[in-house]
C-alpha positions as CSV (number, residue, x, y, z in Angstrom):
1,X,6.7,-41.6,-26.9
2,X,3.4,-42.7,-28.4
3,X,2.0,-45.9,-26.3
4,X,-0.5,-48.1,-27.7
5,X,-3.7,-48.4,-24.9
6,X,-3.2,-52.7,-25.0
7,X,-0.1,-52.0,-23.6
8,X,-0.5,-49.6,-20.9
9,X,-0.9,-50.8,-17.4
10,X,-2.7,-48.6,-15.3
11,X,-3.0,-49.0,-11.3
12,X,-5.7,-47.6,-9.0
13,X,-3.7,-45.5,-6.0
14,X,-5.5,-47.3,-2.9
15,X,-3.2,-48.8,-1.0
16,X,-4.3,-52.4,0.6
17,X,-4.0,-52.9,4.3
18,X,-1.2,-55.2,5.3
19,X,-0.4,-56.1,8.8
20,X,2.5,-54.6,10.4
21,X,2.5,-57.7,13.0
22,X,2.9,-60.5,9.9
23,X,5.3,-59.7,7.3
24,X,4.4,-63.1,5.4
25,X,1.6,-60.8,4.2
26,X,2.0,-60.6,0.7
27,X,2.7,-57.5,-0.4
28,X,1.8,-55.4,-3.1
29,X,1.9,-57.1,-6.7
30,X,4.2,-53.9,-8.0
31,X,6.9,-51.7,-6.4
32,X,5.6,-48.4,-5.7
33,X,6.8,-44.8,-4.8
34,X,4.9,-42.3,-2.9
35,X,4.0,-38.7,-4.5
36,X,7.3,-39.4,-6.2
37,X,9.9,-36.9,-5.7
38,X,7.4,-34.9,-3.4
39,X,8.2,-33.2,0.1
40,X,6.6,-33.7,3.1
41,X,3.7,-31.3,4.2
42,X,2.9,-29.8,7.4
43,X,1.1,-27.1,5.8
44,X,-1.6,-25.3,8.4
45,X,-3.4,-25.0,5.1
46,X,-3.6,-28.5,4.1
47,X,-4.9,-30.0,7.5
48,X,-8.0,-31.3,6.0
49,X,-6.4,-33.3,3.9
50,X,-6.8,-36.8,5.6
51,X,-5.9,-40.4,5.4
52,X,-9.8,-42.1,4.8
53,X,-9.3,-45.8,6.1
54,X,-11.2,-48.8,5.7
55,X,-11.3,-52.4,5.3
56,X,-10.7,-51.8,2.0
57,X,-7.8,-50.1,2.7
58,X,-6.1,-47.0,2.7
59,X,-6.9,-43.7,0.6
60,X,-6.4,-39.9,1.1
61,X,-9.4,-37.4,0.7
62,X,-10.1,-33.7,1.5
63,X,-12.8,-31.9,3.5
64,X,-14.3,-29.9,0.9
65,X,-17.4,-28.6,3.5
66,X,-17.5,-28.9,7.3
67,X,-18.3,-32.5,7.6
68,X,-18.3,-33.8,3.9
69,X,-15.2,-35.6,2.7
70,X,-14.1,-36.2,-0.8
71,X,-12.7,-39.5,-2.2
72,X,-12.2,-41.8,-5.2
73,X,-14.7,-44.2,-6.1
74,X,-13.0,-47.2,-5.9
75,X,-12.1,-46.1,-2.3
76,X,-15.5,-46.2,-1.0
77,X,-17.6,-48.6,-3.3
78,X,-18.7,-51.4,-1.7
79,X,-18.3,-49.9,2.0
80,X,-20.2,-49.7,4.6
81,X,-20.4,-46.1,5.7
82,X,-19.6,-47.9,9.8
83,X,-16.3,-49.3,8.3
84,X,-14.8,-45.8,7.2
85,X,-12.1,-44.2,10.1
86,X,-11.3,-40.7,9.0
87,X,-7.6,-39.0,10.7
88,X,-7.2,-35.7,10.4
89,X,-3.2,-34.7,10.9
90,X,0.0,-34.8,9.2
91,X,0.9,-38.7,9.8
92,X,-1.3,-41.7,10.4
93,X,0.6,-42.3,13.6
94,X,-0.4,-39.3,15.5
95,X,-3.8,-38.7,13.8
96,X,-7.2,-37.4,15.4
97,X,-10.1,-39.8,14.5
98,X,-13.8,-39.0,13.0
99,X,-15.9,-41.4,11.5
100,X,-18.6,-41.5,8.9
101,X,-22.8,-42.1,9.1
102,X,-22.7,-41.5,5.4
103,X,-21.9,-42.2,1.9
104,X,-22.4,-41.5,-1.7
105,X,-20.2,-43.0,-4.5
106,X,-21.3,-42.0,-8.2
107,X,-24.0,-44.4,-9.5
108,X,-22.4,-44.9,-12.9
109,X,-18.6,-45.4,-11.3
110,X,-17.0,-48.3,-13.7
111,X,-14.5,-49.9,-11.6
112,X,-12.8,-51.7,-15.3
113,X,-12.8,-48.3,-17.1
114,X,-11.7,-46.4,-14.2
115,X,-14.8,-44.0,-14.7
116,X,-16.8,-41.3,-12.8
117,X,-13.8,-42.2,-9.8
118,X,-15.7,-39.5,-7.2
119,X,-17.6,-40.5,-4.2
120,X,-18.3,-38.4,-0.8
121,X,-18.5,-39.5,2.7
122,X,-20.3,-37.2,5.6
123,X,-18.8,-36.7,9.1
124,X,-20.7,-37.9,12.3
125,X,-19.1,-35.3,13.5
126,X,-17.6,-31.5,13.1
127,X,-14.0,-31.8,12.2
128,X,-11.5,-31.3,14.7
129,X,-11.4,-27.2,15.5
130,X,-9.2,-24.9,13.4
131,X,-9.3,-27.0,10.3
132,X,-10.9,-25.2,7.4
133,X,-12.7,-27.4,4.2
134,X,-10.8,-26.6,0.5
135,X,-13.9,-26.2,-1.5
136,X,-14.2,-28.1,-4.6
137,X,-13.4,-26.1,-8.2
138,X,-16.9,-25.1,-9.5
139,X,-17.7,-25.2,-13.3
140,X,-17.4,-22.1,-14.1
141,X,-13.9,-21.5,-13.1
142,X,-13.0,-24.7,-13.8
143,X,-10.4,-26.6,-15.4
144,X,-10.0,-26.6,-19.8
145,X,-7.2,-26.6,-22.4
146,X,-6.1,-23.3,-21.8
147,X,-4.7,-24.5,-18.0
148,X,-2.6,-27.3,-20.0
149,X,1.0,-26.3,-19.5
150,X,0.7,-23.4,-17.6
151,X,-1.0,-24.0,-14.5
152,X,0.4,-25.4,-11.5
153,X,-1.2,-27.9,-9.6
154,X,-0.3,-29.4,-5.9
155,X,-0.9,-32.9,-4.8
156,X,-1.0,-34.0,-1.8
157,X,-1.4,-37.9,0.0
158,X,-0.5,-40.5,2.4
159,X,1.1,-42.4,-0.4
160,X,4.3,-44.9,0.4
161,X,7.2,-42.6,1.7
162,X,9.9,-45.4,1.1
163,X,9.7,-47.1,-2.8
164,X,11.8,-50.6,-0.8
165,X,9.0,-50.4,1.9
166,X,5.5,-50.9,1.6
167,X,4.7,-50.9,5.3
168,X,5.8,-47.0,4.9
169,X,2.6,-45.4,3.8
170,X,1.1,-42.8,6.1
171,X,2.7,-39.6,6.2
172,X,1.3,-36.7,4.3
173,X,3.8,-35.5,1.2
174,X,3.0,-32.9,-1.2
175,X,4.5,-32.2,-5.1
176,X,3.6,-29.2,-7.4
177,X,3.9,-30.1,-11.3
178,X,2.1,-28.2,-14.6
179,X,-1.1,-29.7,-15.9
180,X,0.0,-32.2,-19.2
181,X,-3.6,-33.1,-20.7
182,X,-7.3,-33.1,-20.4
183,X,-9.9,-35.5,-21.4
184,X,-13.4,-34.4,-21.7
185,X,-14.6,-37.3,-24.0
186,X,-16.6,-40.5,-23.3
187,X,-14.0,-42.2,-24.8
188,X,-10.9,-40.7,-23.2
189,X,-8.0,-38.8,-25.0
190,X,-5.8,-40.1,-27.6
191,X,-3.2,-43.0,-26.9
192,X,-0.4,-40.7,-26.8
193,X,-2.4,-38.8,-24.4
194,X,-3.9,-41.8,-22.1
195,X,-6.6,-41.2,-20.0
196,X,-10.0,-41.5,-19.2
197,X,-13.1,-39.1,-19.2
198,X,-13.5,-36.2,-17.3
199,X,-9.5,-36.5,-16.2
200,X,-6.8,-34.5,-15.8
201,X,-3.2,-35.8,-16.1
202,X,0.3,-34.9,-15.6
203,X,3.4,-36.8,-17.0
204,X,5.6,-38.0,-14.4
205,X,8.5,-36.0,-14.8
206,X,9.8,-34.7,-12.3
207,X,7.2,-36.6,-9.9
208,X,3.6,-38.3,-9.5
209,X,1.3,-40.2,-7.9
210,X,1.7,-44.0,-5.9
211,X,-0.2,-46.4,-4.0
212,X,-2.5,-44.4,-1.2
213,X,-2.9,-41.4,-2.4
214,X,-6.0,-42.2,-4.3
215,X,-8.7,-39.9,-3.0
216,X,-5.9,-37.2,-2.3
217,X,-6.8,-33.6,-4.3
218,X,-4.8,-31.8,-7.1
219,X,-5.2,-28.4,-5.9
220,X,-5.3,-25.6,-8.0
221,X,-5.3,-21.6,-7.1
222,X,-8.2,-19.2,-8.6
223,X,-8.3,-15.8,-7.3
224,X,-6.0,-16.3,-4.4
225,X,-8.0,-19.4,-3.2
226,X,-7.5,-22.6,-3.5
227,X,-9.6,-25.6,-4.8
228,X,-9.9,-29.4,-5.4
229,X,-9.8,-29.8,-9.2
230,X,-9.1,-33.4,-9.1
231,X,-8.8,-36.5,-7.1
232,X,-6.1,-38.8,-7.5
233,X,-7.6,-42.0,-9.5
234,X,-5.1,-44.1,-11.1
235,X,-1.1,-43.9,-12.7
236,X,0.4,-45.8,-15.5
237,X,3.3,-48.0,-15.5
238,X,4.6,-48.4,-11.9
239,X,3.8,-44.7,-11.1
240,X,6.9,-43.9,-13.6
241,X,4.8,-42.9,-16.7
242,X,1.7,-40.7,-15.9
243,X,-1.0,-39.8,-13.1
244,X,-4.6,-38.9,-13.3
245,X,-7.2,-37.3,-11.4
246,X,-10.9,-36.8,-11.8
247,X,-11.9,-33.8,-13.1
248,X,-14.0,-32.4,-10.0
249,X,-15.4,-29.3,-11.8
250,X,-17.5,-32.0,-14.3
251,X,-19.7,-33.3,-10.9
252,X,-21.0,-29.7,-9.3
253,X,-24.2,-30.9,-9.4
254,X,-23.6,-34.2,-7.6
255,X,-21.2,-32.7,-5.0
256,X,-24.0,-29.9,-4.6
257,X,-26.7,-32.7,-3.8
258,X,-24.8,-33.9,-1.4
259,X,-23.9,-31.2,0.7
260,X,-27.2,-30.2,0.2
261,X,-28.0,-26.9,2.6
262,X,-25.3,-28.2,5.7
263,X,-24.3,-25.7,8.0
264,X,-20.8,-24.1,7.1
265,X,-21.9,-24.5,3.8
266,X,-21.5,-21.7,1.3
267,X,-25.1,-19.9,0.9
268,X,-27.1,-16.5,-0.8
269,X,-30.3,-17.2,0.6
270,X,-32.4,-19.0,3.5
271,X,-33.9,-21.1,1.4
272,X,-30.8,-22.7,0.6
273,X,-30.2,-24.0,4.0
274,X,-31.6,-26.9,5.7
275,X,-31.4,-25.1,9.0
276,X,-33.7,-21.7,7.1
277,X,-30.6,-19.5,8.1
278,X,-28.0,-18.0,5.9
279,X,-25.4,-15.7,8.3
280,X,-21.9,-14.1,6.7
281,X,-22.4,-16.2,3.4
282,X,-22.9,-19.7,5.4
283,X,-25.8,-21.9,6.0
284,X,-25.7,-21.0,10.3
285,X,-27.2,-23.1,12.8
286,X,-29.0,-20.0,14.4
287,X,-29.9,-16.5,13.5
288,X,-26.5,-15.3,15.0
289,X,-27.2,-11.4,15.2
290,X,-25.7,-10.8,18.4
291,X,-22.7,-8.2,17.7
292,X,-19.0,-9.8,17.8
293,X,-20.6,-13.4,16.8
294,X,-20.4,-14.7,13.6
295,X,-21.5,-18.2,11.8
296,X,-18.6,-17.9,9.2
297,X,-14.9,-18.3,11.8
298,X,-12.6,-20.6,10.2
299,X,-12.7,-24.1,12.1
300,X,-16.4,-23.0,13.1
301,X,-18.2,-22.7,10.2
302,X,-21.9,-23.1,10.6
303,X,-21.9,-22.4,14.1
304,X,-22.1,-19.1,15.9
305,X,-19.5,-18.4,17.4
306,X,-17.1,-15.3,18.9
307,X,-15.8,-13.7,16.2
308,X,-11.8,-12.9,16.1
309,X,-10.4,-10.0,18.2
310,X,-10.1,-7.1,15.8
311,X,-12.9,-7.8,13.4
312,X,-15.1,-4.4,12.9
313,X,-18.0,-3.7,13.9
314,X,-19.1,-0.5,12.3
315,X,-21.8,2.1,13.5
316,X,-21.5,3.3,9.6
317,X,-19.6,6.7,11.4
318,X,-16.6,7.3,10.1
319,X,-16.3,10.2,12.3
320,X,-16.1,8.2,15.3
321,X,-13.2,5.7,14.3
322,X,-13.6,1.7,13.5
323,X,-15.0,0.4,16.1
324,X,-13.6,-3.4,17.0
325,X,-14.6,-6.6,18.4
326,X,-12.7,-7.5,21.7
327,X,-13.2,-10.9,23.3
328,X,-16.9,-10.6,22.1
329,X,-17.2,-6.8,22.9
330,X,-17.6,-3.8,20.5
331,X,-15.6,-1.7,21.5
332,X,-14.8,1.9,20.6
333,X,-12.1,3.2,18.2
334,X,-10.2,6.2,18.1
335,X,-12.1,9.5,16.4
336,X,-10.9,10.3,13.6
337,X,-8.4,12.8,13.6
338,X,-8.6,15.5,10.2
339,X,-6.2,17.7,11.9
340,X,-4.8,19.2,8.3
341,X,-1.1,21.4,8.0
342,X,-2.9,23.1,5.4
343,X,-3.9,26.6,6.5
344,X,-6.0,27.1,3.3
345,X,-8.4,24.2,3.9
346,X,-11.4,23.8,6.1
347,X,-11.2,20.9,8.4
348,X,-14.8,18.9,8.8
349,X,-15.8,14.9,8.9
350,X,-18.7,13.6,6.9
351,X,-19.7,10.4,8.8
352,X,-19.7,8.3,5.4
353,X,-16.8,9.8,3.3
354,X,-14.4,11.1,7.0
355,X,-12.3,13.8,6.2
356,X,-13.0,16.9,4.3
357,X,-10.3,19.4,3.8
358,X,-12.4,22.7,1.7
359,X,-10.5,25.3,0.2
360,X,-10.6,29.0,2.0
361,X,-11.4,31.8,0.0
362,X,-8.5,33.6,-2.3
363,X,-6.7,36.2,-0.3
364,X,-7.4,34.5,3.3
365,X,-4.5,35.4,5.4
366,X,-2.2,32.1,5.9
367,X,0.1,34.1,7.6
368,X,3.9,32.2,8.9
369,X,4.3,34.9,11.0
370,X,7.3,36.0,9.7
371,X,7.0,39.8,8.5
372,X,10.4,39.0,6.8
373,X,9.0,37.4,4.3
374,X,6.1,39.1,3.4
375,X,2.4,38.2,3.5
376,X,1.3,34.9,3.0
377,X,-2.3,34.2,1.2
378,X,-4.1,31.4,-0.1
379,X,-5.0,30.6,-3.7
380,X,-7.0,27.7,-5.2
381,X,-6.7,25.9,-1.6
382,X,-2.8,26.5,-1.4
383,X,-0.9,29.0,0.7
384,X,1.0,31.4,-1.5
385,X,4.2,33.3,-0.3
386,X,4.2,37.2,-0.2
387,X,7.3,39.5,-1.4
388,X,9.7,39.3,1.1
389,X,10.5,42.9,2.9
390,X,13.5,45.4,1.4
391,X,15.3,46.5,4.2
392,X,17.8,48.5,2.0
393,X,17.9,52.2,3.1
394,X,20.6,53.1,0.7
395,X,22.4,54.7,3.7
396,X,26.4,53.1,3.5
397,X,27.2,53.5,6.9
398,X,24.2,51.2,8.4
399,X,23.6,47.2,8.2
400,X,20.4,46.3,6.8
401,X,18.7,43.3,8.1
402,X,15.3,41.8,8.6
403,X,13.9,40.4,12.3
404,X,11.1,38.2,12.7
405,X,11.2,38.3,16.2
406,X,10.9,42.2,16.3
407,X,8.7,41.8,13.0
408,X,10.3,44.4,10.3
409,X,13.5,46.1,9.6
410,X,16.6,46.6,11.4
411,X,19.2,49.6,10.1
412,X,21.9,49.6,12.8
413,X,24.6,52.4,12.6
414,X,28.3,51.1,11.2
415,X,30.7,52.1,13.7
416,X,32.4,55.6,13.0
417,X,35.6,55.6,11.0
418,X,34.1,52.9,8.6
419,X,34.7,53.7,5.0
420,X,31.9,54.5,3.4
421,X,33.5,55.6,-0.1
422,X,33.2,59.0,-0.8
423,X,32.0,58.0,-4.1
424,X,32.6,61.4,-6.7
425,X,33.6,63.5,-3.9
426,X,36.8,61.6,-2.7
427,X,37.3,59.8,0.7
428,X,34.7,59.2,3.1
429,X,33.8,57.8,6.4
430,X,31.1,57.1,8.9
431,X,30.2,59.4,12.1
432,X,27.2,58.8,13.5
433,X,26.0,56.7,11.0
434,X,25.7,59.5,8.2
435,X,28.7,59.7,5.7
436,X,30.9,62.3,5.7
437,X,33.6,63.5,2.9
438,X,37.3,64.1,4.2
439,X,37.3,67.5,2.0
440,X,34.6,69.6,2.3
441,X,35.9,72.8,-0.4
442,X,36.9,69.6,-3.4
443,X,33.7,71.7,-5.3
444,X,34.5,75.5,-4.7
445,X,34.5,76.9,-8.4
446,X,35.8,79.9,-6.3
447,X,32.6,81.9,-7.9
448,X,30.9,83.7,-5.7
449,X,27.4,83.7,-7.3
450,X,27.2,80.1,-7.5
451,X,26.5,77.6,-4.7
452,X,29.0,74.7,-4.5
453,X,28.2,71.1,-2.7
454,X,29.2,67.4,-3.6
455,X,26.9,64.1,-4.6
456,X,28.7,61.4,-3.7
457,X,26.6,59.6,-6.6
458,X,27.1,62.5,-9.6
459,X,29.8,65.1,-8.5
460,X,30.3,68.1,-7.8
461,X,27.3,70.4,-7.5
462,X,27.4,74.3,-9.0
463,X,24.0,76.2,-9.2
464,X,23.5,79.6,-9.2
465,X,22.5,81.8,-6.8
466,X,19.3,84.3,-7.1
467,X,19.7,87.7,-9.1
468,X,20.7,90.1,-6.5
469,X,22.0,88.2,-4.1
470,X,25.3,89.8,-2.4
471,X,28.7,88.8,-3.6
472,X,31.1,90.6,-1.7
473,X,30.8,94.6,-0.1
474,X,28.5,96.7,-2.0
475,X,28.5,93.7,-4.7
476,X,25.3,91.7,-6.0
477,X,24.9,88.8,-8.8
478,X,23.0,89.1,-11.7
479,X,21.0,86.8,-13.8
480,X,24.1,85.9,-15.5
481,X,26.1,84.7,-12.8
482,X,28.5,88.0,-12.7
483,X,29.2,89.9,-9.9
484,X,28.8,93.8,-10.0
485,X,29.4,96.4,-8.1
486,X,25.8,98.0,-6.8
487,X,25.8,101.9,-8.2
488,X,24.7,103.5,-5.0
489,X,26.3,102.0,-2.5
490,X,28.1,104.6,-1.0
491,X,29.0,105.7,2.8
492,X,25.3,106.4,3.5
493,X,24.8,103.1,2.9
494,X,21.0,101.6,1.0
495,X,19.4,98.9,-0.2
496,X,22.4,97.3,-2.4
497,X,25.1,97.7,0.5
498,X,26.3,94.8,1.4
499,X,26.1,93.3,5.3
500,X,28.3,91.2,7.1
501,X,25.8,88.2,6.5
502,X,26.0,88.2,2.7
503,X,29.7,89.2,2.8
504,X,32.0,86.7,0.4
505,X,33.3,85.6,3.6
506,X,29.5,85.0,5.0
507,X,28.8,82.9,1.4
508,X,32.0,80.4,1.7
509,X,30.8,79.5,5.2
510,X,27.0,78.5,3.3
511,X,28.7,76.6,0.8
512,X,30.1,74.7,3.2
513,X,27.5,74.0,5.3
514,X,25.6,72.8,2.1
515,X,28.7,70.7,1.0
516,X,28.8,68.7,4.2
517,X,24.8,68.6,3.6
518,X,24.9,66.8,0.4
519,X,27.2,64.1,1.2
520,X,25.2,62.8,3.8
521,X,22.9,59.8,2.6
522,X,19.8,59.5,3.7
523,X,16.8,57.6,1.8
């Protein structure tokens, strides 16, 4: 709903300091809430977020560089630097204590139009160790329009912790809501949009802003890290209606005068630094060369220091493994190994890119050595697999089987009496690991110029014998396959007689000789 400016009230967040030892103090002129509906924060990352107090009273601020603390305005105006007691820690009741030599509080800060609300104080001291400074949002990634809505941002503050309490102040609570508005103009945003300029506001719904946690940050996340983008200034109506922040991102000028060239401060150049030394992207306090020592350690920055255990220290050789800092020591990694599985690659190490895996010429040997499979060879950097072995012999009375231990074929005689199959000359079996048929005369034609035998595969076998050869007793074939009686064989006896080798008889014992031959298989 649209409010008309005469009738908002707006409240600056610092909370006055009341003594706990007289409650007829007065106490504050409204009821207020801390970060309303907010949790409390123990956060490692949030511990330098602190309570800033005064005589003035009580605010919240942030270390935004090792010893520079940033604030509202009307937290710090009017302060002497002495007065200012910073704790660092997650309550105000168990708090470690720095203090403050100086101050600056923006020159044109209007404490009736709640303008330019910014001012920084710097440490006496380095802040307690381990606590590392949330740097404030530069302009150029800085907060605009397009954020409204869709970007969350955190709060954090010592604001009041009990709304019926206002001696409750002091612990640090923490609320994430979405950016509502922002006001760039010199005269604020609209009145349905209230708010001064350079702000940045959120409605309160689901939660806001209360008394003492002026000065605290609105965090927002760039790139993974986080900044301050604005520091809790004022709220409207009892902290129920809105809260707004300063827009940091508008002053990165004046927050960059201040921290001027500080050690720990963020740095490209010597020149930048007030010390003439710029080490690991820090303004350092020395040259800090020394291997395993480093200016830019969280909880250290500026100061050169032991680096963590594990940090690298590279000799720029791959070859030789990452070489680590150990309780200040380089020490030396493990080679690096390019053993490669690959029997088709080369195996080197280049000291800037490591491992090198080249591809052996086509046709190198990548042998398995398994002749079972057949020859292995490289192609195009890959081992190829040959064609395996055939250990067939086409012999049915052996097993056929390949051996990579003995490295070729194995054809192991079947034990006689297996069947073999005859095949086209009738029953067979193994002997000796040959096949042999059961009935050796199955392809007698009963001619005598022919000579009979059986293939197991095709049949029966019949080819004739030469012209002249002797068919019986003073009988001979001719051409035709008849056989004739030989004219002059006669008592005398002559070249056609027959003998008792070529006799009839003598030619059935061949033709089974050659029978028996042809039904043995052999490759």
């Amino acid at each position: 709903m649209a409010r008309s400016r005469s009738y908002l009230v707006i409240f600056l967040l610092c909370l006055p300091l009341i003594s706990c030892g007289d409650l007829s103090e007065p106490k504050l002129d409204f009821i207020g809430w801390p970060i309303i509906n907010g949790q409390t924060d123990t956060s490692l990352d949030h511990m330098s977020i602190v309570i800033v107090m005064s005589n003035g009273g009580m605010c919240s601020g942030t270390l935004i560089a090792p010893r520079v603390i940033m604030t509202a305005a009307h937290c710090a105006d009017g302060i002497a630097p002495s007065s200012f007691t910073i704790k660092f820690g997650n309550s105000i009741y168990t708090a470690t204590d720095r203090y403050v030599d100086d101050k600056w509080v923006h020159p044109y800060y209007n404490e009736q139009q709640i303008t330019n609300d910014i001012a920084l104080l710097r440490l006496s001291s380095n802040a307690p160790s381990g606590v590392v400074p949330i740097p404030s949002l530069p302009k150029s990634i800085g907060i605009t329009t397009s954020d409204v809505g869709s970007t969350p941002i955190e709060f954090v503050g010592f604001g009041m912790t009990d709304p019926y309490d206002d001696y409750s102040s002091g612990t640090k609570m923490t609320l994430t809501d979405t950016l509502s508005w922002v006001c760039y103009s010199g005269g604020g945003c609209s009145y349905s949009n209230p708010g001064q300029m350079n702000t940045i506001c959120i409605n309160d719904t689901p939660g806001g802003l209360c008394s003492g946690d002026s000065g605290g940050p609105a965090l927002v996340t760039r790139g993974g890290q986080d900044y301050v983008a604005g520091i809790s200034s004022y709220v409207g109506g009892n902290c129920e209606q809105f809260s707004c922040c300063t827009k940091v991102d508008e002053f990165e000028d004046e927050i960059r005068d201040f921290i001027g060239g500080l050690n720990g401060v963020s740095c490209s150049s010597a020149a930048q630094c007030d010390s003439g030394k710029c080490v690991d992207g820090v303004c350092c306090a020395s040259d800090c060369s020394a291997e395993c020592m480093g200016c830019n350690v969280p909880g250290y920055l500026g100061e050169c220091v032991e680096v963590s255990n594990g940090t690298f220290c590279l000799d720029n050789d791959l070859c030789n493994g990452p070489e680590t800092c150990q309780n200040g020591v380089c020490t030396t990694g493990q080679p690096l190994d390019c053993t490669n599985a690959n029997k088709c690659t080369g195996e080197t190490c280049d000291s800037v890119q490591g491992c090198l895996f080249e591809p052996m010429a086509n046709g190198t040997s990548c042998s398995n050595a398994n002749a079972c499979d057949g020859a292995e060879t490289c192609l195009n950097g890959m081992c190829t697999s040959g064609t395996a072995l055939n250990c067939n012999d086409n012999n049915p009375c052996t097993a056929d089987s390949c051996s990579p231990a003995v490295g070729g074929c194995l054809n192991t005689d079947l034990a006689d009496g297996t069947n073999c199959g005859g095949g086209q000359c009738g029953e067979a079996t193994c002997s000796a690991g040959e096949c042999v048929s059961h009935n050796t005369a199955i392809c007698d034609d009963l001619d005598p110029c022919t000579r009979d035998w059986c293939n197991p595969d095709t049949g029966c076998i019949n080819a004739a014998v030469p012209e002249g050869y002797a068919c019986g007793e003073c009988m001979m074939c001719t051409a035709t396959q008849q056989c004739i009686e030989v004219a002059d064989c006669g008592a005398s006896g002559g070249c056609g007689c027959a003998s008792s080798t070529n006799s009839p008889g003598g030619m059935f014992g061949l033709a089974v000789l050659l029978l028996a031959f042809g039904l043995r298989r052999k490759p």
